[in-house]
N, CA, C and O atoms as a Tripos MOL2 file, in Angstrom:
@<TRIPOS>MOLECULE
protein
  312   311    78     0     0
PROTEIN
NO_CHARGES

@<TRIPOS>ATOM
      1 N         103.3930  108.3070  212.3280 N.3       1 UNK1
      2 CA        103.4020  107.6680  213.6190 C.3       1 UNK1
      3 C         104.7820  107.8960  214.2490 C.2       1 UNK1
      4 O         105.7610  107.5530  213.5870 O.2       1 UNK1
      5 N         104.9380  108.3740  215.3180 N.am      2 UNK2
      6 CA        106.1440  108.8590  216.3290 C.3       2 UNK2
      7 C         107.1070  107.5000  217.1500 C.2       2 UNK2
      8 O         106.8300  106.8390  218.1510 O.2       2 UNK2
      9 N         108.1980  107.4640  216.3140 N.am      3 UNK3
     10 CA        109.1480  106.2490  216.9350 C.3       3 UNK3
     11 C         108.9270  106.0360  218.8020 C.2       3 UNK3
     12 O         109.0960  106.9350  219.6260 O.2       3 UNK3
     13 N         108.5780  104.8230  219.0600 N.am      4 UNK4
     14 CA        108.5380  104.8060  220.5280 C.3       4 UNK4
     15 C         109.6490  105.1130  221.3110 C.2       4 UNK4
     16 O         109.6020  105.0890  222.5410 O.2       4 UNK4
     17 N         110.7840  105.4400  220.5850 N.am      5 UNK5
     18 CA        111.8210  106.5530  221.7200 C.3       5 UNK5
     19 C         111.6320  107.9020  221.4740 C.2       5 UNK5
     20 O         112.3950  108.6250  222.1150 O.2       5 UNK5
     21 N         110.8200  108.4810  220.7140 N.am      6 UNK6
     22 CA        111.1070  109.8260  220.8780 C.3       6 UNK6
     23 C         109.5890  110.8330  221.8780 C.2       6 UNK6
     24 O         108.4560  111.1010  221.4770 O.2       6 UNK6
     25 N         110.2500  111.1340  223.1990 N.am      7 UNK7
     26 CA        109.0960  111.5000  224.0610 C.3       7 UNK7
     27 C         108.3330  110.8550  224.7650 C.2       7 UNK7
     28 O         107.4350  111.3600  225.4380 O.2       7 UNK7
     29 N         108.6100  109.5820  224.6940 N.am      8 UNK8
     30 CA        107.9660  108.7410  225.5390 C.3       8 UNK8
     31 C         108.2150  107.7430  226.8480 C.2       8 UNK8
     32 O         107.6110  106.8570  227.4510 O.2       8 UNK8
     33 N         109.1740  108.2740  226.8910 N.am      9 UNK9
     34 CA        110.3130  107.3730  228.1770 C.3       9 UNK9
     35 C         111.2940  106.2580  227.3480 C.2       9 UNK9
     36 O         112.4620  105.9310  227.5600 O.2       9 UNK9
     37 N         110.5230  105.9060  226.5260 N.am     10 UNK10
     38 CA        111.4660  105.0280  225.3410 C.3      10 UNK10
     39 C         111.8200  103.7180  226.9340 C.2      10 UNK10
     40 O         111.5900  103.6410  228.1410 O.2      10 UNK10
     41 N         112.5210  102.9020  225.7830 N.am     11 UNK11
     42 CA        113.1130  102.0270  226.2780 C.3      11 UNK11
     43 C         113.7870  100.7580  225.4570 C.2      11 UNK11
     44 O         114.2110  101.1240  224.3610 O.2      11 UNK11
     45 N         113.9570   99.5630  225.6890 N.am     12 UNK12
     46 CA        114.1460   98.7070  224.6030 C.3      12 UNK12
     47 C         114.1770   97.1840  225.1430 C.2      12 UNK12
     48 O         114.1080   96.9280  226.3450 O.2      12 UNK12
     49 N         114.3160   95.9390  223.8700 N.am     13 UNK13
     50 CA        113.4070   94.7270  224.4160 C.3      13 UNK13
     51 C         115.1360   94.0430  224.3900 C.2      13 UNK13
     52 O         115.9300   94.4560  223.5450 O.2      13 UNK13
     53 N         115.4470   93.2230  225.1830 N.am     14 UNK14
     54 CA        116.3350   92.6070  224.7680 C.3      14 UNK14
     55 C         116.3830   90.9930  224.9570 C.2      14 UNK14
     56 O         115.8330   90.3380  225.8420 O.2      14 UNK14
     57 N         117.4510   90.3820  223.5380 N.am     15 UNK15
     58 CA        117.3860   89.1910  223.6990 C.3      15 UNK15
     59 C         118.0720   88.6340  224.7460 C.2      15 UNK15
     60 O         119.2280   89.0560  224.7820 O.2      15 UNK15
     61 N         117.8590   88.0000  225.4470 N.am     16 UNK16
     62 CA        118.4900   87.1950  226.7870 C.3      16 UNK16
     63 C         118.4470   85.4970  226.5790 C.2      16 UNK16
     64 O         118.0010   84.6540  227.3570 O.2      16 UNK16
     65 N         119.1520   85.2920  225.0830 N.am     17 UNK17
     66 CA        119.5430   84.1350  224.6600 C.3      17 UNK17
     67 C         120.6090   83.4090  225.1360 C.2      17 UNK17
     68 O         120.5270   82.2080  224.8770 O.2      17 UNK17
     69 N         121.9510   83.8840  225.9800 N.am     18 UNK18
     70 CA        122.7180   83.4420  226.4680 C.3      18 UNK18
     71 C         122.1060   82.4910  227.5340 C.2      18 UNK18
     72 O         122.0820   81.2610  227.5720 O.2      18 UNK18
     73 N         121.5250   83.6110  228.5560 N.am     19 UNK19
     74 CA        120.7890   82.9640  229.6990 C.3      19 UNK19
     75 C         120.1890   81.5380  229.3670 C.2      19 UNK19
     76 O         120.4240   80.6290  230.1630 O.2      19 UNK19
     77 N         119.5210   81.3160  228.3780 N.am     20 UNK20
     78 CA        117.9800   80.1380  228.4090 C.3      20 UNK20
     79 C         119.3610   79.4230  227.7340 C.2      20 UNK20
     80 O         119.1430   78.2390  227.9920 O.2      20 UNK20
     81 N         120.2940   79.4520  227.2180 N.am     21 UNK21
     82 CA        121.2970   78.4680  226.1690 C.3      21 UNK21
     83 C         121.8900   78.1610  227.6160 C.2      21 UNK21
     84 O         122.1360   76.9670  227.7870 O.2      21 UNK21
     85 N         122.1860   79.0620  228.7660 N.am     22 UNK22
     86 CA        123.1650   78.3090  229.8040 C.3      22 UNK22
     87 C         122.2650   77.2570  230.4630 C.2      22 UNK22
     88 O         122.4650   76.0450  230.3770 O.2      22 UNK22
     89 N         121.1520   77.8900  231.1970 N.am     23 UNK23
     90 CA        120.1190   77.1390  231.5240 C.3      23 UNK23
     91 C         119.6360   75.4830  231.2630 C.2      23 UNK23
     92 O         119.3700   74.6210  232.1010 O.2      23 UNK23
     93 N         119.6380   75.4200  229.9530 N.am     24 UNK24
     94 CA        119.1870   74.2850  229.3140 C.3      24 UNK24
     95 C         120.6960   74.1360  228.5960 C.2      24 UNK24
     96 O         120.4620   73.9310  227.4050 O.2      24 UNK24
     97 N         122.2090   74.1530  228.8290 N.am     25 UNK25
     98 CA        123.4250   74.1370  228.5900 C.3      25 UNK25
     99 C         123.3890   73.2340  227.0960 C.2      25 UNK25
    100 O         123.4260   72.0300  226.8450 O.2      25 UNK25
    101 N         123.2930   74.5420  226.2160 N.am     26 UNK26
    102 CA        123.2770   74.1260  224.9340 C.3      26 UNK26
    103 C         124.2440   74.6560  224.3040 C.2      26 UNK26
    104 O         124.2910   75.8370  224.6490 O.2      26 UNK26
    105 N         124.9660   74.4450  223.6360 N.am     27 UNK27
    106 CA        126.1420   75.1320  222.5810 C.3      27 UNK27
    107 C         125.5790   75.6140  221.7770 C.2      27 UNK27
    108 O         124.6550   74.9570  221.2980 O.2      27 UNK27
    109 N         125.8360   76.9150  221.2590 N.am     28 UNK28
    110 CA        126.1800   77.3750  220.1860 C.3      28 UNK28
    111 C         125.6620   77.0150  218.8810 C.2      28 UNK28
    112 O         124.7020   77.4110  218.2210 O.2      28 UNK28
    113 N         126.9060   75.8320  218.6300 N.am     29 UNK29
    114 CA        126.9120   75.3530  217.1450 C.3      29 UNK29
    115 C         125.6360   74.1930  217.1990 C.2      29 UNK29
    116 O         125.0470   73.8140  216.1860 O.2      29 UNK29
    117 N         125.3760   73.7760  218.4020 N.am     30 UNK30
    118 CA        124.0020   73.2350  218.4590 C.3      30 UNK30
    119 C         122.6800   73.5290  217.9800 C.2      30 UNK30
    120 O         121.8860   73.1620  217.1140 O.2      30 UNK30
    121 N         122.7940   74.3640  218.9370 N.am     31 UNK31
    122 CA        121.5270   75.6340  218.7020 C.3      31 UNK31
    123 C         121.1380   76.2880  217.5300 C.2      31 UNK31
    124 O         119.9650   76.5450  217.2570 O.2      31 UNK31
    125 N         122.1370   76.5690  216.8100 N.am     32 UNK32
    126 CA        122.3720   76.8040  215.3280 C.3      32 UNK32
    127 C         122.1840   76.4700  214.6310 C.2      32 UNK32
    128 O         121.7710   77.1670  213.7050 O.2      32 UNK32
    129 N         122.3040   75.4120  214.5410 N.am     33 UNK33
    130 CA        122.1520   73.9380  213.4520 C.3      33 UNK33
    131 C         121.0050   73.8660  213.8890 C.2      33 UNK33
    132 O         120.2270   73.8440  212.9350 O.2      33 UNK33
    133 N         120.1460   73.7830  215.4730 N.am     34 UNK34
    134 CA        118.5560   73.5900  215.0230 C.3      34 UNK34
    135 C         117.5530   74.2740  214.4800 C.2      34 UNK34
    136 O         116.6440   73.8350  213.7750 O.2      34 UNK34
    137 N         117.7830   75.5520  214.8920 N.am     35 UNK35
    138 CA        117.4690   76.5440  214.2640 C.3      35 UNK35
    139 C         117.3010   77.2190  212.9240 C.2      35 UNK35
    140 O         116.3920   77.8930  212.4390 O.2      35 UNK35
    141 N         118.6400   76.7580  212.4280 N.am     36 UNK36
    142 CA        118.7150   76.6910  210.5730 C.3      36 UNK36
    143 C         119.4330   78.1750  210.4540 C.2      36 UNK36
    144 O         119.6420   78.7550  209.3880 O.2      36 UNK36
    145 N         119.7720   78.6770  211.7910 N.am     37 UNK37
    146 CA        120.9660   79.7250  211.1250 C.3      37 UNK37
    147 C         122.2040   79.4490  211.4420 C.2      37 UNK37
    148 O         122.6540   78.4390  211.9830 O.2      37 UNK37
    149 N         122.8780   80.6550  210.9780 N.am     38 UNK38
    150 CA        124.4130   80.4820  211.4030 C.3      38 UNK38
    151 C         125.3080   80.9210  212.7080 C.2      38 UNK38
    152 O         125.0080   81.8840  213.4140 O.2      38 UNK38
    153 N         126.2100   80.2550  212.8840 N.am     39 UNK39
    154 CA        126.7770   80.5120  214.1510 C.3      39 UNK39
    155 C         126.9730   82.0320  214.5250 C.2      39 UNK39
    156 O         126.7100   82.6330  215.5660 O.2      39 UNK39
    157 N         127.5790   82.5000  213.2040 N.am     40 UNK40
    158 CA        127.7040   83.9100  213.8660 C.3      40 UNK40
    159 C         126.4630   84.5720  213.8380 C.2      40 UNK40
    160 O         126.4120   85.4390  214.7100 O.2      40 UNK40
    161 N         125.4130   84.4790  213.1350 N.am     41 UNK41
    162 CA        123.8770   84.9570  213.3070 C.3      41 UNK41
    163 C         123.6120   85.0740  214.8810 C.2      41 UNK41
    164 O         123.4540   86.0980  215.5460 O.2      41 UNK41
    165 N         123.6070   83.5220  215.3530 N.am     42 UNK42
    166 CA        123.3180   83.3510  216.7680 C.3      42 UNK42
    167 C         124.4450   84.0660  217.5900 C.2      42 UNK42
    168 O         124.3650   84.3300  218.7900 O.2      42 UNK42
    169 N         125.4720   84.3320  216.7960 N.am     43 UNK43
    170 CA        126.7680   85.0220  218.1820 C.3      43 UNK43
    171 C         126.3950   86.7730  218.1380 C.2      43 UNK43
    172 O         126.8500   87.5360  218.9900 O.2      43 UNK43
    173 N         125.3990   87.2870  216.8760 N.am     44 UNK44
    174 CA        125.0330   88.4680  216.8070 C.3      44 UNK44
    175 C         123.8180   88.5290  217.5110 C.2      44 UNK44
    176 O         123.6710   89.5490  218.1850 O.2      44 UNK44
    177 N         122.8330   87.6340  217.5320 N.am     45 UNK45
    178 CA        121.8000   87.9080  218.7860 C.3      45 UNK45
    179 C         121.9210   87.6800  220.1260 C.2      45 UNK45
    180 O         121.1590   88.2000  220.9410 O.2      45 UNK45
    181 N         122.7960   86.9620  220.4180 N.am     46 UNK46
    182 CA        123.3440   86.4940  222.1610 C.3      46 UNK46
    183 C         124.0000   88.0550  222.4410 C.2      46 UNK46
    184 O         124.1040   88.3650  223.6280 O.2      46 UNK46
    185 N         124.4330   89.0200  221.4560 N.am     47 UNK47
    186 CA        125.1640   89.9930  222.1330 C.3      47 UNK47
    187 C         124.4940   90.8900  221.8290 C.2      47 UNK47
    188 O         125.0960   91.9010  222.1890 O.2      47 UNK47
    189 N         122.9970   91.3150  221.0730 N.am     48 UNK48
    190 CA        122.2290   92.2820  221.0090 C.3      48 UNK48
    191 C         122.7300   92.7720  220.0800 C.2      48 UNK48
    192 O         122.1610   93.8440  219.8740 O.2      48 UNK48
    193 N         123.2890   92.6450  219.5670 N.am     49 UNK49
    194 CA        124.1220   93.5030  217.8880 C.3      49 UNK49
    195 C         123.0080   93.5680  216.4940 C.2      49 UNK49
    196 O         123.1490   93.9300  215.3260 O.2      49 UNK49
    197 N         121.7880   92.9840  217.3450 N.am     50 UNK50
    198 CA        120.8830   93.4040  215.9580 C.3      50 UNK50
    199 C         119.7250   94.1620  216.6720 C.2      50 UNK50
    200 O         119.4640   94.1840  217.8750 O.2      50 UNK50
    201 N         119.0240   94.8470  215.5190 N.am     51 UNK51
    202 CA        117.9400   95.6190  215.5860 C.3      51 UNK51
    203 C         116.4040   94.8840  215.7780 C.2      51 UNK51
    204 O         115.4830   95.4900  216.3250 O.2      51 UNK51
    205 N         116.2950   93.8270  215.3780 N.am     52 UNK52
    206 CA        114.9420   92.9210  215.4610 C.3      52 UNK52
    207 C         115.5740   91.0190  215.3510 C.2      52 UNK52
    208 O         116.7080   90.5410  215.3500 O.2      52 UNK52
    209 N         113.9350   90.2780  215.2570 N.am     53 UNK53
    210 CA        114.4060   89.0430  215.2020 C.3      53 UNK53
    211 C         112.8470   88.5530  214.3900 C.2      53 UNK53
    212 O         111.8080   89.1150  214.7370 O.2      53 UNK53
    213 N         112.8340   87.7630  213.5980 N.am     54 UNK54
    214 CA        112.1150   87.4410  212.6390 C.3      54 UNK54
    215 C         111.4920   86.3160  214.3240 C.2      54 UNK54
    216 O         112.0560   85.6440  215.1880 O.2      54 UNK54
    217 N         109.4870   86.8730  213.8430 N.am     55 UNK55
    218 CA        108.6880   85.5170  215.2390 C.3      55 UNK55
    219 C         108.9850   84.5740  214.1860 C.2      55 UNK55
    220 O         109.6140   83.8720  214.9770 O.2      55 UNK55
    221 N         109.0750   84.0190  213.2430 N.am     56 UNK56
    222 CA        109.6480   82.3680  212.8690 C.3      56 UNK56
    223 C         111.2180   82.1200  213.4890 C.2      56 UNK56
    224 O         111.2860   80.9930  213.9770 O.2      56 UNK56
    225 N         112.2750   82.7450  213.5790 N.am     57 UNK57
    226 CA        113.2670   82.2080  214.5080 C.3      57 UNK57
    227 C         112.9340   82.3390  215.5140 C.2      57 UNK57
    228 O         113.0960   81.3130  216.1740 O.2      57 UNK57
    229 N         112.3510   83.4360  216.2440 N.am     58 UNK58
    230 CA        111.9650   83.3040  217.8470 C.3      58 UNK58
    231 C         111.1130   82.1460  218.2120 C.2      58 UNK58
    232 O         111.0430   81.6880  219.3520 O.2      58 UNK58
    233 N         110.2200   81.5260  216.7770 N.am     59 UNK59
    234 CA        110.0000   80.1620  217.6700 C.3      59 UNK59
    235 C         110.1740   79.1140  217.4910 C.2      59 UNK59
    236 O         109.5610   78.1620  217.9730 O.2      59 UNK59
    237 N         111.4800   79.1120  216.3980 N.am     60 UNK60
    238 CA        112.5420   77.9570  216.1160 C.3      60 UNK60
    239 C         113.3310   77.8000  217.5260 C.2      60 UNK60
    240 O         113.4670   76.7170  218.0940 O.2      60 UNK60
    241 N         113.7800   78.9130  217.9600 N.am     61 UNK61
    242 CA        114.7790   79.2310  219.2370 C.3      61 UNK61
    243 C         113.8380   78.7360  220.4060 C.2      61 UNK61
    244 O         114.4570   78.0060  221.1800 O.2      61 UNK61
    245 N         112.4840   78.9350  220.7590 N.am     62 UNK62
    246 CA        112.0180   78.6050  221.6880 C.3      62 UNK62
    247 C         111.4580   77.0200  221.3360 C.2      62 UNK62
    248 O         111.2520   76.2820  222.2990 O.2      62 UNK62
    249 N         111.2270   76.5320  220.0260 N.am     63 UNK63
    250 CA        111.6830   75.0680  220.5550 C.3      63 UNK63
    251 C         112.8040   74.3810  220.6440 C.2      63 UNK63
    252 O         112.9200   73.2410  221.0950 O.2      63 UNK63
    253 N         113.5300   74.9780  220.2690 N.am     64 UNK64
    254 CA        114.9700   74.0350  220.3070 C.3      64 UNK64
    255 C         115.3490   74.3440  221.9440 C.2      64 UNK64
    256 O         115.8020   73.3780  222.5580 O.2      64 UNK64
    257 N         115.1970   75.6000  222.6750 N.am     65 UNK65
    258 CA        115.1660   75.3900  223.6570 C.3      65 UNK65
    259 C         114.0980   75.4890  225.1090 C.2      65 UNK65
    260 O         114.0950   75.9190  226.2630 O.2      65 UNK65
    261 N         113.0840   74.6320  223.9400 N.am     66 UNK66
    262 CA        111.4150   74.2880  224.9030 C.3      66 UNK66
    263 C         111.6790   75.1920  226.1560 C.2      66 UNK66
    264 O         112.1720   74.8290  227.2240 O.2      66 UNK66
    265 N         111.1570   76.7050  225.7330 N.am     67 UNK67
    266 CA        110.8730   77.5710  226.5810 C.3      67 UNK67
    267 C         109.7800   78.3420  225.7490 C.2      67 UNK67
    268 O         109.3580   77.9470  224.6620 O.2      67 UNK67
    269 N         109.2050   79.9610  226.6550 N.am     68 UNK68
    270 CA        108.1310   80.3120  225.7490 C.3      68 UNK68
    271 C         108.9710   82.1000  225.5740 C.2      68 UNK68
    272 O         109.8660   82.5060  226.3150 O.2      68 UNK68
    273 N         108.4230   82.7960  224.5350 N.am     69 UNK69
    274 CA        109.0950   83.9290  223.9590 C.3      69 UNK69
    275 C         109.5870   84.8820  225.4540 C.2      69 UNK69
    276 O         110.6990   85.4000  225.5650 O.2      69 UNK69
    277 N         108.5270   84.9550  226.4800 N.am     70 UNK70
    278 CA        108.8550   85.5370  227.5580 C.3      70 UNK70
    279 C         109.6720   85.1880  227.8690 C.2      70 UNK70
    280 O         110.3240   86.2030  227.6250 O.2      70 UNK70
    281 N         110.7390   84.1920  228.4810 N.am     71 UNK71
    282 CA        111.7920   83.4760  228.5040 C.3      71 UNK71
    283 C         113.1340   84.2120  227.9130 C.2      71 UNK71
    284 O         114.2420   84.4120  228.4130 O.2      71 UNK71
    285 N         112.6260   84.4960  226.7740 N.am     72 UNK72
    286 CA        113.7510   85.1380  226.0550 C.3      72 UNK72
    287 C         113.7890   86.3910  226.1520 C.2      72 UNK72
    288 O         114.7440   87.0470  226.5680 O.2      72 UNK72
    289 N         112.6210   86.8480  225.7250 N.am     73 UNK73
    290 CA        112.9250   88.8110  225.6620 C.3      73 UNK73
    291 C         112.2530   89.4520  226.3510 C.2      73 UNK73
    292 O         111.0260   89.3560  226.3290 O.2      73 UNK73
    293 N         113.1240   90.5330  227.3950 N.am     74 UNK74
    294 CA        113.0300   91.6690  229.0540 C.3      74 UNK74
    295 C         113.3470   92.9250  227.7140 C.2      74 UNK74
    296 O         114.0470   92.9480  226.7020 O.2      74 UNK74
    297 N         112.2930   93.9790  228.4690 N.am     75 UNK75
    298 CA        112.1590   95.1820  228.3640 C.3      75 UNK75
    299 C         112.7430   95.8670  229.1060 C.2      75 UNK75
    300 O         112.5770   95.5400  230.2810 O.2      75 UNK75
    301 N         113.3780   96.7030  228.9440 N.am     76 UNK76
    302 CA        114.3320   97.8230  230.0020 C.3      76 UNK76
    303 C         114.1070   98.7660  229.2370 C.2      76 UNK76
    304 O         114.3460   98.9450  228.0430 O.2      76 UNK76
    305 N         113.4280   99.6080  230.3330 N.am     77 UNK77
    306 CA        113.1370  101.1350  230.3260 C.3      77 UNK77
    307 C         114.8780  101.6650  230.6520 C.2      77 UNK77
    308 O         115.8660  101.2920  231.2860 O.2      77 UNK77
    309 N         114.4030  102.8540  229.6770 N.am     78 UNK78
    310 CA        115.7150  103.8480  230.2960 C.3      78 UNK78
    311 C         115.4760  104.8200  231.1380 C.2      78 UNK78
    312 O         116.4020  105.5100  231.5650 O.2      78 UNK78
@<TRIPOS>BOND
     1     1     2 1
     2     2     3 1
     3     3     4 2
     4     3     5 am
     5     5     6 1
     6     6     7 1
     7     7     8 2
     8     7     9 am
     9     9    10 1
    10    10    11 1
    11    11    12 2
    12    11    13 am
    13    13    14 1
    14    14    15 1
    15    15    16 2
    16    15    17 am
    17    17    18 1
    18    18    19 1
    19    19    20 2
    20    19    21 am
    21    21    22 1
    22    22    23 1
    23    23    24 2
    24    23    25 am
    25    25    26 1
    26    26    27 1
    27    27    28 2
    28    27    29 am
    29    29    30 1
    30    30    31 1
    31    31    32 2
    32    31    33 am
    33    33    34 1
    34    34    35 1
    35    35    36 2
    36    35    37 am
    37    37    38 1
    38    38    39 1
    39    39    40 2
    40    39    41 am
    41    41    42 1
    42    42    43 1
    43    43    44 2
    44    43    45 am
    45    45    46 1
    46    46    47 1
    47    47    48 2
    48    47    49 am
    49    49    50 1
    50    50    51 1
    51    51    52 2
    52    51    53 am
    53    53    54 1
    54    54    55 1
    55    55    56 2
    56    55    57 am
    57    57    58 1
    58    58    59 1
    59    59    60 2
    60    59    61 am
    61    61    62 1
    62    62    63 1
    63    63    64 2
    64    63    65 am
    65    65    66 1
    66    66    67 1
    67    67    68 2
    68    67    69 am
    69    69    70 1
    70    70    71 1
    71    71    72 2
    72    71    73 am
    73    73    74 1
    74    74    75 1
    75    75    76 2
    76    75    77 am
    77    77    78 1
    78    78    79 1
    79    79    80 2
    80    79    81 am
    81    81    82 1
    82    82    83 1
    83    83    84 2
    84    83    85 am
    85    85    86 1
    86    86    87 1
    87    87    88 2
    88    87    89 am
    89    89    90 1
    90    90    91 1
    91    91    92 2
    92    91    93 am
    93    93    94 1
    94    94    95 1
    95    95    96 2
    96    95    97 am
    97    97    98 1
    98    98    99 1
    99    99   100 2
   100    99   101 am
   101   101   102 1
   102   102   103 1
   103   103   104 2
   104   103   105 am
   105   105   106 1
   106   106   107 1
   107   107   108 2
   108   107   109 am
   109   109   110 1
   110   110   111 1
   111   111   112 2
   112   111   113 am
   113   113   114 1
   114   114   115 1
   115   115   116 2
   116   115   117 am
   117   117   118 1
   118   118   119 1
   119   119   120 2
   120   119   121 am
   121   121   122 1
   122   122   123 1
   123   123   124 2
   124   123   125 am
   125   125   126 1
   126   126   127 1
   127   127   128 2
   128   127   129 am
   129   129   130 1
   130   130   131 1
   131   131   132 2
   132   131   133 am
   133   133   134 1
   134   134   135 1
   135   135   136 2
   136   135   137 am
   137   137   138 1
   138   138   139 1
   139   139   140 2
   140   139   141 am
   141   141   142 1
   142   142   143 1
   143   143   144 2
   144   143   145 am
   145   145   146 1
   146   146   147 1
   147   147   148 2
   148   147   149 am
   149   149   150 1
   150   150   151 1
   151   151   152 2
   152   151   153 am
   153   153   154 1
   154   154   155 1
   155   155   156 2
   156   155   157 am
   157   157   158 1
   158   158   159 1
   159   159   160 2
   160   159   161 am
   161   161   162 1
   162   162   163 1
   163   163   164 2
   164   163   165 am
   165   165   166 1
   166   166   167 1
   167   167   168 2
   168   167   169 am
   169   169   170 1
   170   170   171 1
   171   171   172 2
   172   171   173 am
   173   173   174 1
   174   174   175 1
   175   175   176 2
   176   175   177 am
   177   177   178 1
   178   178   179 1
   179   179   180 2
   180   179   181 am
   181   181   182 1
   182   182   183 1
   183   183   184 2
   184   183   185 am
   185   185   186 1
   186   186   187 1
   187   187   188 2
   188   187   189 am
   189   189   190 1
   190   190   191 1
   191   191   192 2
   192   191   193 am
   193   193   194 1
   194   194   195 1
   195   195   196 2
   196   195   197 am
   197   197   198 1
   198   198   199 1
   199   199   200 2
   200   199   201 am
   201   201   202 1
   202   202   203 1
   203   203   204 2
   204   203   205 am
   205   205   206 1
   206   206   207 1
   207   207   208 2
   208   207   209 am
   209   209   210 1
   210   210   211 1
   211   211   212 2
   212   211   213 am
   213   213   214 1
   214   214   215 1
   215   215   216 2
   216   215   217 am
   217   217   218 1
   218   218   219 1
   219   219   220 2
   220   219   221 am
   221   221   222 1
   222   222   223 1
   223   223   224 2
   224   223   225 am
   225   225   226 1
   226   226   227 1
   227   227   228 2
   228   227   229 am
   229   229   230 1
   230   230   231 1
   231   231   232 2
   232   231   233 am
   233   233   234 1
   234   234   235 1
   235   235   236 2
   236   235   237 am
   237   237   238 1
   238   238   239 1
   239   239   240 2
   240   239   241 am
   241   241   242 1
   242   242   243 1
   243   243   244 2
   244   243   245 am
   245   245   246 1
   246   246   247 1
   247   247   248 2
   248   247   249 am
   249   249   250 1
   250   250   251 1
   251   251   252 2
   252   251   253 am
   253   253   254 1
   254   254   255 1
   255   255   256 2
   256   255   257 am
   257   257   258 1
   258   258   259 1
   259   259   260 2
   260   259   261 am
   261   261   262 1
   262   262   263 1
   263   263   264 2
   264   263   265 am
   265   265   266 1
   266   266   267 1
   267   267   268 2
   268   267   269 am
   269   269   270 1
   270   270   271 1
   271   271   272 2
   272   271   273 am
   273   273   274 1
   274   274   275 1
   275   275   276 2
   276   275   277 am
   277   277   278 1
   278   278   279 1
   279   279   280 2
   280   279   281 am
   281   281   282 1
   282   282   283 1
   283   283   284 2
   284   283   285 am
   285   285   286 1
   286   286   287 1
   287   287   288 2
   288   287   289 am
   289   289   290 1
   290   290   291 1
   291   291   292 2
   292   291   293 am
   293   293   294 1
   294   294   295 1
   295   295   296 2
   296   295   297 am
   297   297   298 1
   298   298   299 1
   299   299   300 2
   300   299   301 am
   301   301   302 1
   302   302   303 1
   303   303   304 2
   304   303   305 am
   305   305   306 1
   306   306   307 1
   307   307   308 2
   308   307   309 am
   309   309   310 1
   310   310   311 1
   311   311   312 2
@<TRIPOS>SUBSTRUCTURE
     1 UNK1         2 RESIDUE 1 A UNK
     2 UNK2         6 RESIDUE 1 A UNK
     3 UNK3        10 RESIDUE 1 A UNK
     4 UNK4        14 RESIDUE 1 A UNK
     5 UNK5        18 RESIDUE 1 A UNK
     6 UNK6        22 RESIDUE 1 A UNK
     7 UNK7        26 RESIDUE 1 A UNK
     8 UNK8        30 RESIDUE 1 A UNK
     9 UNK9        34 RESIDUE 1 A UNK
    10 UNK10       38 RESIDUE 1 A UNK
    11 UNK11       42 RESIDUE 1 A UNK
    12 UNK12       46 RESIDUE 1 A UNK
    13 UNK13       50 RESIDUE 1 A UNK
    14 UNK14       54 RESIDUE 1 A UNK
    15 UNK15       58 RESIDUE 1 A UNK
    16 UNK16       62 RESIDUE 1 A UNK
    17 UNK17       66 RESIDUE 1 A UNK
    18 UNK18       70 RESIDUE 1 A UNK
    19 UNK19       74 RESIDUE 1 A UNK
    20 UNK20       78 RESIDUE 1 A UNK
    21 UNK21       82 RESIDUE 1 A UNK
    22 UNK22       86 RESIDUE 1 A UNK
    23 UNK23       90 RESIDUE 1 A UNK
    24 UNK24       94 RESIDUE 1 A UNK
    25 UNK25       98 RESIDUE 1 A UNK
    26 UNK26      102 RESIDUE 1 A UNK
    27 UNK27      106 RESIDUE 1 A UNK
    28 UNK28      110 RESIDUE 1 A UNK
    29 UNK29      114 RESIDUE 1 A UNK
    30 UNK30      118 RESIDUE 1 A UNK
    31 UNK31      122 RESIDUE 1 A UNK
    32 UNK32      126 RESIDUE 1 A UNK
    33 UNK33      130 RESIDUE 1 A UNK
    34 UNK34      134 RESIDUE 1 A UNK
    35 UNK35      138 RESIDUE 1 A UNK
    36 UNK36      142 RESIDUE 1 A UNK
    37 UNK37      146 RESIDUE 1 A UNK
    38 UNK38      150 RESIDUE 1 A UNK
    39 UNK39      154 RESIDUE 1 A UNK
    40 UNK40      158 RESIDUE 1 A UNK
    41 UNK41      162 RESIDUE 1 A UNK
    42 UNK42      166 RESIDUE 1 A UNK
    43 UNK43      170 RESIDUE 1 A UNK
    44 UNK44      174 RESIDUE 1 A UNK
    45 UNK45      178 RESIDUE 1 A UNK
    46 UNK46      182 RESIDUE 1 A UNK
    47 UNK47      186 RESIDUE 1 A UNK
    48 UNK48      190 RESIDUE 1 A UNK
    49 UNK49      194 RESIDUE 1 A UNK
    50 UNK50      198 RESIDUE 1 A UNK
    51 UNK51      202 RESIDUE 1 A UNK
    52 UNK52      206 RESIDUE 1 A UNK
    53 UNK53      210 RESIDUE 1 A UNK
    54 UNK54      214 RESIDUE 1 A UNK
    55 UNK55      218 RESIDUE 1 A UNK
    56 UNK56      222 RESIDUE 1 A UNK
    57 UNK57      226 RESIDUE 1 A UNK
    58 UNK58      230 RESIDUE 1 A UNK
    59 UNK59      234 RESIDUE 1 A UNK
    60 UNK60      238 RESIDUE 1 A UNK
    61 UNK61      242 RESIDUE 1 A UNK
    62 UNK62      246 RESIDUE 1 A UNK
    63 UNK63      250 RESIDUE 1 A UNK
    64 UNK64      254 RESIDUE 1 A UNK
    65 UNK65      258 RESIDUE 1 A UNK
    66 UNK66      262 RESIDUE 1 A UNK
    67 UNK67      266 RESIDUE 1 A UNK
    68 UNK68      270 RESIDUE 1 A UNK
    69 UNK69      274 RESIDUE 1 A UNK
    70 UNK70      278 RESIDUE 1 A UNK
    71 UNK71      282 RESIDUE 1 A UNK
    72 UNK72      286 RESIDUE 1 A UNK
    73 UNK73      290 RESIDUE 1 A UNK
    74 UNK74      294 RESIDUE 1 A UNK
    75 UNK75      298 RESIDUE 1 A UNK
    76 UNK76      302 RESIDUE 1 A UNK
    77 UNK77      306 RESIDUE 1 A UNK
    78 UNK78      310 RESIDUE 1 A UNK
């Protein structure tokens, strides 16, 4: 099966966790602690520095900040 960047316009999903944390003005070490990871975990997905995200934290993250997965992650074509 052919990686969806190669030949296909490709593109990629990104987390836009900063945004919904300013929004609903949550800290950090908050968010963290509800979630059950660690601060720098959460300071590596607010800046896209990882490759995926486990759907059990994506919907730890979307209740701690009662939103729904769309909320969080935009697709951008390249």
């Amino acid at each position: 099966m052919p990686d969806l960047d190669e030949g296909q316009g490709g593109g990629r999903v990104i987390l836009r966790l900063d945004v919904m944390m300013a929004r609903r003005k949550v800290r950090g070490r908050d968010l963290a602690e509800r979630v059950g990871i660690t601060e720098q975990n959460l300071s590596l997905l607010k800046s896209g520095k990882v490759k995926g995200v486990r759907f059990e934290t994506l919907a730890k993250l979307c209740q701690a900040l009662d939103c729904q997965p769309g909320d969080l992650l935009e697709f951008e074509a390249e």
